[in-house]
MDTraj code that builds the backbone (N, CA, C; nanometers):
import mdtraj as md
import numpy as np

residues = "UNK UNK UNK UNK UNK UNK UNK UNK UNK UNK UNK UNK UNK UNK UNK UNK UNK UNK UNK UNK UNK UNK UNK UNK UNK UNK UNK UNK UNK UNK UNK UNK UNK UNK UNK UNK UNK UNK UNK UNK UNK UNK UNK UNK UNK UNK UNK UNK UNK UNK UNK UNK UNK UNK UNK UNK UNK UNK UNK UNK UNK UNK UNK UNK UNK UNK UNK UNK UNK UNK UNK UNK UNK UNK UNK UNK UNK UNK UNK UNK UNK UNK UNK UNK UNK UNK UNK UNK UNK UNK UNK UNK UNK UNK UNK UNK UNK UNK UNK UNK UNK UNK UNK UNK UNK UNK UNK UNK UNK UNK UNK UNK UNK UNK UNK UNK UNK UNK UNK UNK UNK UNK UNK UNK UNK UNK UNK UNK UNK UNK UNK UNK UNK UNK UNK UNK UNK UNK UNK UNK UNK UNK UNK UNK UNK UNK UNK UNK UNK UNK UNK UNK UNK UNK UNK UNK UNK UNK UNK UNK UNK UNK UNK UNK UNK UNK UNK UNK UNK UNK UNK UNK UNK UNK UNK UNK".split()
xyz = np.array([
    [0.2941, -9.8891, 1.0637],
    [0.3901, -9.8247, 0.9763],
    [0.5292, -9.8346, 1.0399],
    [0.6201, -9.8584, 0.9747],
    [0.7514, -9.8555, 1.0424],
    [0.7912, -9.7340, 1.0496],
    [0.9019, -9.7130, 1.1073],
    [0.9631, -9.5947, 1.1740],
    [1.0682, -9.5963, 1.0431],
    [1.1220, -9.4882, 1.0452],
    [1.2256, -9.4093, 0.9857],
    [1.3589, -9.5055, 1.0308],
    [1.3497, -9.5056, 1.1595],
    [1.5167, -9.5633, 1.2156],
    [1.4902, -9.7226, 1.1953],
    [1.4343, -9.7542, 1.1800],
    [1.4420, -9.9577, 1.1860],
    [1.3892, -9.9654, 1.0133],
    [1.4066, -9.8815, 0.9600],
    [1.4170, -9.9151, 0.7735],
    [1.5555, -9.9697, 0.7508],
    [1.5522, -10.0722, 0.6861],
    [1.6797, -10.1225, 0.6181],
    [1.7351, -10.0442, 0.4922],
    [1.8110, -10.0007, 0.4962],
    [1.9020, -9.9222, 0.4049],
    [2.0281, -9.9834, 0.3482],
    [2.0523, -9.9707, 0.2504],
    [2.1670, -10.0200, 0.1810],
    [2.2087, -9.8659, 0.0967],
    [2.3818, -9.9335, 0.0741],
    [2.4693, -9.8093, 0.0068],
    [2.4333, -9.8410, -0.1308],
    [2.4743, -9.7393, -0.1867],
    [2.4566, -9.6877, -0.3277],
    [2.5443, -9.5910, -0.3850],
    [2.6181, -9.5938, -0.4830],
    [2.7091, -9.4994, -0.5739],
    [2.6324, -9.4517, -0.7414],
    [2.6182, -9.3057, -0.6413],
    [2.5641, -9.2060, -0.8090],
    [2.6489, -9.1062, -0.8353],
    [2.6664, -9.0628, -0.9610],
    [2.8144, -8.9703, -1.0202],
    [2.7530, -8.8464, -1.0279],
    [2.7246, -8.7459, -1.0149],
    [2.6198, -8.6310, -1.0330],
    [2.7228, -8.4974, -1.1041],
    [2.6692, -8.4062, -1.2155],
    [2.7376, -8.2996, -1.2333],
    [2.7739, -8.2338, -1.0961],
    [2.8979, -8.1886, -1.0838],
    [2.9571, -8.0764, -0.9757],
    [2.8693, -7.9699, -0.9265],
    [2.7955, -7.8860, -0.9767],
    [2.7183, -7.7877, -0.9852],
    [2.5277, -7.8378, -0.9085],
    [2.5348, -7.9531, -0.9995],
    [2.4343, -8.0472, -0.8591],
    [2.4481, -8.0873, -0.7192],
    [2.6032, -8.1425, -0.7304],
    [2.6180, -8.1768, -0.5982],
    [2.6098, -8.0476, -0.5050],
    [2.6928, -7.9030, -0.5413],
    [2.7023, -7.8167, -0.5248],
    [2.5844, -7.7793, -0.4186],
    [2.4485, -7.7849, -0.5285],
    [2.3200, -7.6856, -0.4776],
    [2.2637, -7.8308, -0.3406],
    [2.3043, -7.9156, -0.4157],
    [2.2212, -8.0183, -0.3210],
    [2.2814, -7.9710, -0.1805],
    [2.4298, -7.9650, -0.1483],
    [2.4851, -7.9485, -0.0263],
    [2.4626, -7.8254, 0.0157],
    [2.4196, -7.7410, -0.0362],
    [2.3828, -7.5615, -0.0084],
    [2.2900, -7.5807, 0.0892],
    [2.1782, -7.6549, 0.0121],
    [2.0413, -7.6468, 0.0723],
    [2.0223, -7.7403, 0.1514],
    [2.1346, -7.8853, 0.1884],
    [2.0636, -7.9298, 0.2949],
    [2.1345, -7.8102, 0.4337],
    [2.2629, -7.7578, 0.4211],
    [2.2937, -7.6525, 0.4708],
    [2.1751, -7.5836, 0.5451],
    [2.1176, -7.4859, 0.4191],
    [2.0071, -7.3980, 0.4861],
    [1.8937, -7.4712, 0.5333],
    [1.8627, -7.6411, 0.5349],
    [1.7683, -7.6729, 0.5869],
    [1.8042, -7.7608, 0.7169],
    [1.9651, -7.7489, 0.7322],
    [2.0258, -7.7883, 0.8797],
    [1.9502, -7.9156, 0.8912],
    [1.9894, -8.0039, 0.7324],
    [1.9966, -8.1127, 0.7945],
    [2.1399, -8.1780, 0.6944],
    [2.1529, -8.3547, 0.7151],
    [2.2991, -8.3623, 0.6506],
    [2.2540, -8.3678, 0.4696],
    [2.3345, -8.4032, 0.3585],
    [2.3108, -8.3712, 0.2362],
    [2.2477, -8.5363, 0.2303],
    [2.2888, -8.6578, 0.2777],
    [2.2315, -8.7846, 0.2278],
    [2.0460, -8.7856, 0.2994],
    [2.0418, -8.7228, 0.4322],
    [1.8797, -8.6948, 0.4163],
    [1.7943, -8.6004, 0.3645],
    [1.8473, -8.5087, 0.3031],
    [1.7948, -8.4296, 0.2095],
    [1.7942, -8.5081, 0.0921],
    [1.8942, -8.5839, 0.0462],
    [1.8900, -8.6319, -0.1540],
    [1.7847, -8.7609, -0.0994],
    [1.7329, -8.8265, -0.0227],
    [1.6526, -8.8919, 0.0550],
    [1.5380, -8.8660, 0.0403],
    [1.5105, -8.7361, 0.0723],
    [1.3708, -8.7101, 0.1055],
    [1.3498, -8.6141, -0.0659],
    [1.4295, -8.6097, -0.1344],
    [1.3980, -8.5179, -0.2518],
    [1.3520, -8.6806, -0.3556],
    [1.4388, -8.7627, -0.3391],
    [1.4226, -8.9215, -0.3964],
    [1.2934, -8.9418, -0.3636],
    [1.2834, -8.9710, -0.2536],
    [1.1327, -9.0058, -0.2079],
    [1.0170, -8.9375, -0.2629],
    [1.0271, -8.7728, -0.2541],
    [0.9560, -8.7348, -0.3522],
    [0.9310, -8.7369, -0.4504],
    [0.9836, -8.7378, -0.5391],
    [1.0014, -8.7582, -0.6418],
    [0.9444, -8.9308, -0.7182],
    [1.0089, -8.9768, -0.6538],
    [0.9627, -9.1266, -0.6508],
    [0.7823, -9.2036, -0.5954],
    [0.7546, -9.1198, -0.4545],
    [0.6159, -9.1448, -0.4509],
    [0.5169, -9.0512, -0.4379],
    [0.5676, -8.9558, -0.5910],
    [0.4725, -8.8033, -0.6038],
    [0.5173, -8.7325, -0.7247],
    [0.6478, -8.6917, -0.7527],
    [0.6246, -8.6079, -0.8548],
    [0.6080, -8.7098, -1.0120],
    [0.6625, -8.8045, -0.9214],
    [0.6685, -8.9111, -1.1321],
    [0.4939, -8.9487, -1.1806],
    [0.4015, -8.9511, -1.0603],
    [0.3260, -8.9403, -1.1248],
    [0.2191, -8.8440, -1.1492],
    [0.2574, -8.7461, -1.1374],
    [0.2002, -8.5830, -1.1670],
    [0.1472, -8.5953, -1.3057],
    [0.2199, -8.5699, -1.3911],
    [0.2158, -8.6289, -1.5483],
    [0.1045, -8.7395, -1.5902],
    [0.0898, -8.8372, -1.5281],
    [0.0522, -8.9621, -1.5538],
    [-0.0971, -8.9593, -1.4846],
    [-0.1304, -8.8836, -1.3836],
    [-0.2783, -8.8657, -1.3441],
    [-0.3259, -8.7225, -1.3502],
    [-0.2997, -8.6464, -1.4564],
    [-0.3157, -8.5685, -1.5342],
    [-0.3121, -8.4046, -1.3942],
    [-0.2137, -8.3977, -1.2887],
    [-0.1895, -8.2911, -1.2026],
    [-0.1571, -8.1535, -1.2950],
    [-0.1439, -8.0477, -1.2885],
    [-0.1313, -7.9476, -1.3680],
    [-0.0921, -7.8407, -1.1909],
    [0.0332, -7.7569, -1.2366],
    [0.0381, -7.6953, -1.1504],
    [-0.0131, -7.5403, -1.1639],
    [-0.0457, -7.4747, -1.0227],
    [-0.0858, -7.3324, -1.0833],
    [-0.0410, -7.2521, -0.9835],
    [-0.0409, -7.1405, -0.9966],
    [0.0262, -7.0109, -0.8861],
    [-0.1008, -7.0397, -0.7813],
    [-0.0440, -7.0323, -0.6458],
    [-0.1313, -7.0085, -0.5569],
    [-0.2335, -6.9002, -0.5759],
    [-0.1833, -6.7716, -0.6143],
    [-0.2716, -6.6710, -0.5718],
    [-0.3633, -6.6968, -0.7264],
    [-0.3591, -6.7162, -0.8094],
    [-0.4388, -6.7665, -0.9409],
    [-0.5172, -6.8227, -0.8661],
    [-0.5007, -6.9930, -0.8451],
    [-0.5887, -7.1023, -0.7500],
    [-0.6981, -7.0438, -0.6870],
    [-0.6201, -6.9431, -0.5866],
    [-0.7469, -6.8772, -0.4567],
    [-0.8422, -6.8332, -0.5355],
    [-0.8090, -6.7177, -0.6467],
    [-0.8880, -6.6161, -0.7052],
    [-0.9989, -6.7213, -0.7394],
    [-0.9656, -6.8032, -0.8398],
    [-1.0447, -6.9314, -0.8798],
    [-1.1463, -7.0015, -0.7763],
    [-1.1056, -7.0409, -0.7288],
    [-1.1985, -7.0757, -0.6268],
    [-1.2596, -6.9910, -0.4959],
    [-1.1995, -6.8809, -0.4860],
    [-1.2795, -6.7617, -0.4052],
    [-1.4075, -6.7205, -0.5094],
    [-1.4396, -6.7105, -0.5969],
    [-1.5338, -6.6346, -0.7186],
    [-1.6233, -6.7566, -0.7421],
    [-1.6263, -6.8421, -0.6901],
    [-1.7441, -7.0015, -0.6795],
    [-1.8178, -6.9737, -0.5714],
    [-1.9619, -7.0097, -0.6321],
    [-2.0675, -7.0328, -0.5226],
    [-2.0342, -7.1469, -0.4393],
    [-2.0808, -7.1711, -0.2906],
    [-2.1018, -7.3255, -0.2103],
    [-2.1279, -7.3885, -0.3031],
    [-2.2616, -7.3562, -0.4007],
    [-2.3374, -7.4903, -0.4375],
    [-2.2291, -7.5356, -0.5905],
    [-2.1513, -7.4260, -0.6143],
    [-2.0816, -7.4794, -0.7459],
    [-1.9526, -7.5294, -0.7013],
    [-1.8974, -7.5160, -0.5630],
    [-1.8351, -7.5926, -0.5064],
    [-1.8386, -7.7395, -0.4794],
    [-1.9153, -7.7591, -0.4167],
    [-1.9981, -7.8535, -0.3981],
    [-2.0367, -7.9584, -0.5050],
    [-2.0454, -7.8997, -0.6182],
    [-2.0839, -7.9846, -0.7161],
    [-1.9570, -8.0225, -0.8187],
    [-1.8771, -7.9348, -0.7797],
    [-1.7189, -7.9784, -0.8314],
    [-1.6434, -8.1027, -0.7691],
    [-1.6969, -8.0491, -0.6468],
    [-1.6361, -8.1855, -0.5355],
    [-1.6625, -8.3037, -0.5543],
    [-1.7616, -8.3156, -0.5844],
    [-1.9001, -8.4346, -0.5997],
    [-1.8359, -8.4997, -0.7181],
    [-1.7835, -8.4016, -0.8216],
    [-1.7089, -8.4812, -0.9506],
    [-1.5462, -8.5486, -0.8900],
    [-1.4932, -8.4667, -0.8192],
    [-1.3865, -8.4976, -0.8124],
    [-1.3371, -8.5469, -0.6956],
    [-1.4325, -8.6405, -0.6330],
    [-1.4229, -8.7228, -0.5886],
    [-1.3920, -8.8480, -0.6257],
    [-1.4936, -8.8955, -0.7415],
    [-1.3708, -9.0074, -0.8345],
    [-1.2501, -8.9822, -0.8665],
    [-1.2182, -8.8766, -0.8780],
    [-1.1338, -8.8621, -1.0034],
    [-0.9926, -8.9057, -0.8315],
    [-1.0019, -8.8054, -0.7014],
    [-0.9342, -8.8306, -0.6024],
    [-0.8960, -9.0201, -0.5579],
    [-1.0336, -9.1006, -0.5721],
    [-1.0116, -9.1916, -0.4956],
    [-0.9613, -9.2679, -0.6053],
    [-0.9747, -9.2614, -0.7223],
    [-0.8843, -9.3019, -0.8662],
    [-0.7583, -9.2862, -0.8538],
    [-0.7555, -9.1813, -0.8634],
    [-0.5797, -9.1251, -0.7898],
    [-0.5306, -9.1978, -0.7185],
    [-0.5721, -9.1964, -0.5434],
    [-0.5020, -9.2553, -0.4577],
    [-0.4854, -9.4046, -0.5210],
    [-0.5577, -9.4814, -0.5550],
    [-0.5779, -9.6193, -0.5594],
    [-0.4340, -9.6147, -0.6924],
    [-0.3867, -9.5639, -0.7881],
    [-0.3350, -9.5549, -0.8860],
    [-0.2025, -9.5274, -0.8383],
    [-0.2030, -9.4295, -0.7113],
    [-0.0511, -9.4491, -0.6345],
    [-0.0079, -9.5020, -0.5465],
    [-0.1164, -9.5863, -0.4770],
    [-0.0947, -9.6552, -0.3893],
    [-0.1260, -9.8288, -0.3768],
    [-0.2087, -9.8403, -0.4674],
    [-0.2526, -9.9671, -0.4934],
    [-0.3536, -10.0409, -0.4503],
    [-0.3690, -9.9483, -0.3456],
    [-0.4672, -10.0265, -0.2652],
    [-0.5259, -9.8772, -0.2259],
    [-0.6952, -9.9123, -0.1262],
    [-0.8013, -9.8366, -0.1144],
    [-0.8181, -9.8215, 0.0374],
    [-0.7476, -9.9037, 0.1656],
    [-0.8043, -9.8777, 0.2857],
    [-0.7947, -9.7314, 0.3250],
    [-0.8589, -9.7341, 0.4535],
    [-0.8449, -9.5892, 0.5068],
    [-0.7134, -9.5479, 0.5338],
    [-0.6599, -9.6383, 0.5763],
    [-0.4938, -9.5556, 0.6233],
    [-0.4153, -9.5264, 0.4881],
    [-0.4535, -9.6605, 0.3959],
    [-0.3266, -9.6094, 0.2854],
    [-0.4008, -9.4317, 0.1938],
    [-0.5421, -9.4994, 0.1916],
    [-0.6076, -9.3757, 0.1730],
    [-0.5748, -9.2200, 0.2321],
    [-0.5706, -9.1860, 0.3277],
    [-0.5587, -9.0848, 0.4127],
    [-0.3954, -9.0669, 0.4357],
    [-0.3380, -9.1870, 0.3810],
    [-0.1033, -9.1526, 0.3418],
    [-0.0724, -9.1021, 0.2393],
    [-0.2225, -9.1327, 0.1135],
    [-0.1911, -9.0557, -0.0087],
    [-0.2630, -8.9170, 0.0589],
    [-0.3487, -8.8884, 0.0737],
    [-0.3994, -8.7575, 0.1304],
    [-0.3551, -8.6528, 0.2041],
    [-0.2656, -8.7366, 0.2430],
    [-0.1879, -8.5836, 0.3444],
    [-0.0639, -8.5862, 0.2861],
    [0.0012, -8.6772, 0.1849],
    [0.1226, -8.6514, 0.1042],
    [0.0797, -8.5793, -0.0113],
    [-0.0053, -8.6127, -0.0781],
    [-0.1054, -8.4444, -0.1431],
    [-0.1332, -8.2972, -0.0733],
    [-0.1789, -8.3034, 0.0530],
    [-0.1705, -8.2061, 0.0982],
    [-0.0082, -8.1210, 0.1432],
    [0.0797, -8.2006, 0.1801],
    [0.2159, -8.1802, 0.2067],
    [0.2415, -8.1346, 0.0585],
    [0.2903, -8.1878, -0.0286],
    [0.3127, -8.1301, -0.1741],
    [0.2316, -8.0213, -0.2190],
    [0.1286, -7.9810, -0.1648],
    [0.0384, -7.8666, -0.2312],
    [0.0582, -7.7493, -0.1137],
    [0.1618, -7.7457, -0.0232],
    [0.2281, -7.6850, 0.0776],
    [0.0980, -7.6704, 0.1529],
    [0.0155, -7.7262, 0.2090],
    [-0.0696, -7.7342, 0.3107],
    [-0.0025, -7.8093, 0.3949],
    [0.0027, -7.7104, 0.5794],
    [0.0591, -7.7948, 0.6975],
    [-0.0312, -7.8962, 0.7267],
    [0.0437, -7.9948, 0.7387],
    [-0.0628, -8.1226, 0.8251],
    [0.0038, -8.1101, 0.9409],
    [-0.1120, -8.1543, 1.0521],
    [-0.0687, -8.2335, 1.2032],
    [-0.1460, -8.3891, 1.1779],
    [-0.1003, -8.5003, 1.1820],
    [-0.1800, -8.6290, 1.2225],
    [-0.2029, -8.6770, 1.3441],
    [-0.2451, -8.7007, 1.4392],
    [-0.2811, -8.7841, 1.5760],
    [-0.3225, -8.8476, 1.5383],
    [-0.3210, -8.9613, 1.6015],
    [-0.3638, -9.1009, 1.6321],
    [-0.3461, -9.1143, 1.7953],
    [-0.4867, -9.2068, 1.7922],
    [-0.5102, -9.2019, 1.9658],
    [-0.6159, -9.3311, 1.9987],
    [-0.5230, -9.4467, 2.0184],
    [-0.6558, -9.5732, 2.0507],
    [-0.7491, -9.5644, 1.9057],
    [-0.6904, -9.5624, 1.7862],
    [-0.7425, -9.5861, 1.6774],
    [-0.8659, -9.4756, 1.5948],
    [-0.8257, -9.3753, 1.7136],
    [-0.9029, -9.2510, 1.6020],
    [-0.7978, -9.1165, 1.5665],
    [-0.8505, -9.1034, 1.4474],
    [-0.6966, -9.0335, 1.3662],
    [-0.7667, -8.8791, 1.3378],
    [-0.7214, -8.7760, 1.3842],
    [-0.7844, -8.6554, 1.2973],
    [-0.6128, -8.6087, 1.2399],
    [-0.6798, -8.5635, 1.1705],
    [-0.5849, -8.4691, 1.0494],
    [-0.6410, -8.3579, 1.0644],
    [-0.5515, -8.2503, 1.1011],
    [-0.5365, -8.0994, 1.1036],
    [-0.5092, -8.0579, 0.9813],
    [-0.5540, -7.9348, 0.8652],
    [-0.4308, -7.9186, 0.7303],
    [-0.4765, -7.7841, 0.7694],
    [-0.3831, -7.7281, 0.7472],
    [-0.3596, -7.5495, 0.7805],
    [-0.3487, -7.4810, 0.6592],
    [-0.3990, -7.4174, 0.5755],
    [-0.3617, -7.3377, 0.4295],
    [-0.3983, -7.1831, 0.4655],
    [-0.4003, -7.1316, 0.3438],
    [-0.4386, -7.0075, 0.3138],
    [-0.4856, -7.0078, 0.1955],
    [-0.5901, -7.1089, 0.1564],
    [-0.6271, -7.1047, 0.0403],
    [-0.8476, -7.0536, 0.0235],
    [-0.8123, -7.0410, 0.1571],
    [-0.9940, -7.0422, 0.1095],
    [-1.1003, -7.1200, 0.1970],
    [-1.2169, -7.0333, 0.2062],
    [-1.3020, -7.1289, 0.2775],
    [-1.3529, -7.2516, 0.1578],
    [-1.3558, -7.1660, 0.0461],
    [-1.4426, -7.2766, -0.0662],
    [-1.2944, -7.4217, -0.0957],
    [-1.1778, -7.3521, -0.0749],
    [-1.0803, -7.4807, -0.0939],
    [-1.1144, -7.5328, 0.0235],
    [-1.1638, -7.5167, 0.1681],
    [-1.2113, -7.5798, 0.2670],
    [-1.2996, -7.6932, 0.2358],
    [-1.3880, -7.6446, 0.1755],
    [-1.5384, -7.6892, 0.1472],
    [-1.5251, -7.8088, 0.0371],
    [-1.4697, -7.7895, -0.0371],
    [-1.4231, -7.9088, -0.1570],
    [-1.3870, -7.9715, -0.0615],
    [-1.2138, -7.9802, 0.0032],
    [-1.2164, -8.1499, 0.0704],
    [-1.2995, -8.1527, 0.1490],
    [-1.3649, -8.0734, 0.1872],
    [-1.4522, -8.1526, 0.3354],
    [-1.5562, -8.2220, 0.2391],
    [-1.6335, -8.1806, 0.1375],
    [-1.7059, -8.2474, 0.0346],
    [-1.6612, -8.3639, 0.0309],
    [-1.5372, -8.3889, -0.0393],
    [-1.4725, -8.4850, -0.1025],
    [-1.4306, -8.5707, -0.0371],
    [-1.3939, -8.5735, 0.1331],
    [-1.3700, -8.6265, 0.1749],
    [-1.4807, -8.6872, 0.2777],
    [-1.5905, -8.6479, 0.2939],
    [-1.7227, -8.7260, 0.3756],
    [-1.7879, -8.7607, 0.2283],
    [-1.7504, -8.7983, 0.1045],
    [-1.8579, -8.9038, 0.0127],
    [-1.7601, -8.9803, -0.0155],
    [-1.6289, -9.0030, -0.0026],
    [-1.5394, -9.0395, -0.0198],
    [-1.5465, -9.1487, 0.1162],
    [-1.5839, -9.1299, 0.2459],
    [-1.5508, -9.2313, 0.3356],
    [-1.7306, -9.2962, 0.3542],
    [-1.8058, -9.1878, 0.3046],
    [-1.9302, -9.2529, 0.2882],
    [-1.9108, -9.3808, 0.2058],
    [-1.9240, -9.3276, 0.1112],
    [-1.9512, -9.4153, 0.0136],
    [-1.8317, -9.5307, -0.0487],
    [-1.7296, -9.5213, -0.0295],
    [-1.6147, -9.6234, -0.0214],
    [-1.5919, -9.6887, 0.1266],
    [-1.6103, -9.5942, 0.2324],
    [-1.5342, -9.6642, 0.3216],
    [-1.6362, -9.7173, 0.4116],
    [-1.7911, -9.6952, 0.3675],
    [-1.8972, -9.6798, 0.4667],
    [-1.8952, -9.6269, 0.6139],
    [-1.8296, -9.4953, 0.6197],
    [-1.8126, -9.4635, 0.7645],
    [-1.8512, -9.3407, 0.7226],
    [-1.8731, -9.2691, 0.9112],
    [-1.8815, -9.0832, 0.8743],
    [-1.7892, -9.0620, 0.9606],
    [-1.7618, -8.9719, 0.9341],
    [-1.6568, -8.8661, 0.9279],
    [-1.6797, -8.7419, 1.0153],
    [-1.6254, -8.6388, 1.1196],
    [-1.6642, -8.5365, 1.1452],
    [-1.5426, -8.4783, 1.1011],
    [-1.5939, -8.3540, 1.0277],
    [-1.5363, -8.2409, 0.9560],
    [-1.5147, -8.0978, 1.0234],
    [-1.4913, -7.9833, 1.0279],
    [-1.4780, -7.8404, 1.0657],
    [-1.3756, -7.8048, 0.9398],
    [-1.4024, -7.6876, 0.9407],
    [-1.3585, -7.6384, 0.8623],
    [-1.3951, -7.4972, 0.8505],
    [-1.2647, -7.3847, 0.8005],
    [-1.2777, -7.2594, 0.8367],
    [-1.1955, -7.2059, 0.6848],
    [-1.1666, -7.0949, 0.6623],
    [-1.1410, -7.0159, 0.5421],
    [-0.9736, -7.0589, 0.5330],
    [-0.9121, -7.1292, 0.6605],
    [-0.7640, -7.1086, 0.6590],
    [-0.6840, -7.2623, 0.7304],
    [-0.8191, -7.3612, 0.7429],
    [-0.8158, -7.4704, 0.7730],
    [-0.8922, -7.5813, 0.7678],
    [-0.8674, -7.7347, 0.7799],
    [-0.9909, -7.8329, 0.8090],
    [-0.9355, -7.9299, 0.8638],
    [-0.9982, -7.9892, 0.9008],
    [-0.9582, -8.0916, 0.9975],
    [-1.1000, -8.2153, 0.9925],
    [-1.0754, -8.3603, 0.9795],
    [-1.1343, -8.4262, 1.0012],
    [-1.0827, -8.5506, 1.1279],
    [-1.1835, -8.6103, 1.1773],
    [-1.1369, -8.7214, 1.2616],
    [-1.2490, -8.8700, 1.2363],
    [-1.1952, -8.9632, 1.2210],
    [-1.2496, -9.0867, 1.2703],
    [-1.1806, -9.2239, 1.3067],
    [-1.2598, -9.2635, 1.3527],
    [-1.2222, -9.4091, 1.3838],
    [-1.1897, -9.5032, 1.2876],
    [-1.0603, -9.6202, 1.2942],
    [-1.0393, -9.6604, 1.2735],
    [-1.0406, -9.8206, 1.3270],
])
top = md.Topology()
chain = top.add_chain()
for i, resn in enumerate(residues, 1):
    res = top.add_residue(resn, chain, resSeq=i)
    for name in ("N", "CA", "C"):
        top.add_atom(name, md.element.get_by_symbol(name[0]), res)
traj = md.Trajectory(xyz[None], top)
């Protein structure tokens, strides 16, 4: 993957209402960084995530709704949700990314998890990668990706996977 600093960049001129430019410069302010890497990273979003929200049928919902929802599910009706929406995930990725390997796989996966405000950590180490994601959503929101994500490398990627997972986190690792 390339780095951030050795991307080729070129200039660009956009005219924006006053009142846009306004909030844009507020908030890279309160996020202490400058306003062209903030309209950057809001572009980027936007560009490889929110445009296709719409288009692979995402629906947003209040966190504390979500939890309730999936706190009031059995394991096994967990489990069997996962099991569905596991196509529907590796459909997804392949639909925003184009392709199916593990890495591009697991770049749409934690840019899903980043947008659904779950912290990621990634390591990589001599070609084995765990992903940390930190929430507060649930052991059963635990239990879905860990589902979804060991039939998902089963059965597409032919590998296993070790999983953990707790009411407020999960984490998987494998080799690459």
């Amino acid at each position: 993957m390339e780095s951030e600093a050795r991307k080729k960049t070129a200039t660009i001129t956009f005219r924006f209402d006053v009142d846009l430019i306004n909030k844009l410069q507020r908030e890279a302010k309160n996020h202490q960084v400058n306003t062209n890497t903030l309209a950057t990273q809001a572009l980027r979003r936007f560009l490889e995530w929110d445009i296709f929200q719409p288009r692979i049928g995402l629906v947003s919902l209040n966190k504390s709704v979500f939890t309730k929802i999936f706190d009031n599910l059995s394991e096994k009706k967990v489990i069997e949700i996962a099991l569905i929406g596991k196509d529907e995930m590796r459909d997804i990725a392949m639909f925003m990314k184009g392709e199916t390997d593990i890495l591009s796989f697991m770049s749409w996966f934690e840019m899903q998890m980043v947008n659904s405000s779950v912290q990621v950590s990634h390591m990589s180490d001599d070609g084995t990668h765990t992903f940390v994601m930190k929430h507060d959503l649930g052991k059963n929101w635990s239990l879905y990706n860990k589902t979804i994500l060991e039939q998902i490398f089963q059965d597409i990627f032919k590998q296993k996977i070790d999983v953990k997972y707790d009411k407020n986190m999960f984490a998987l690792r494998f080799s690459k």
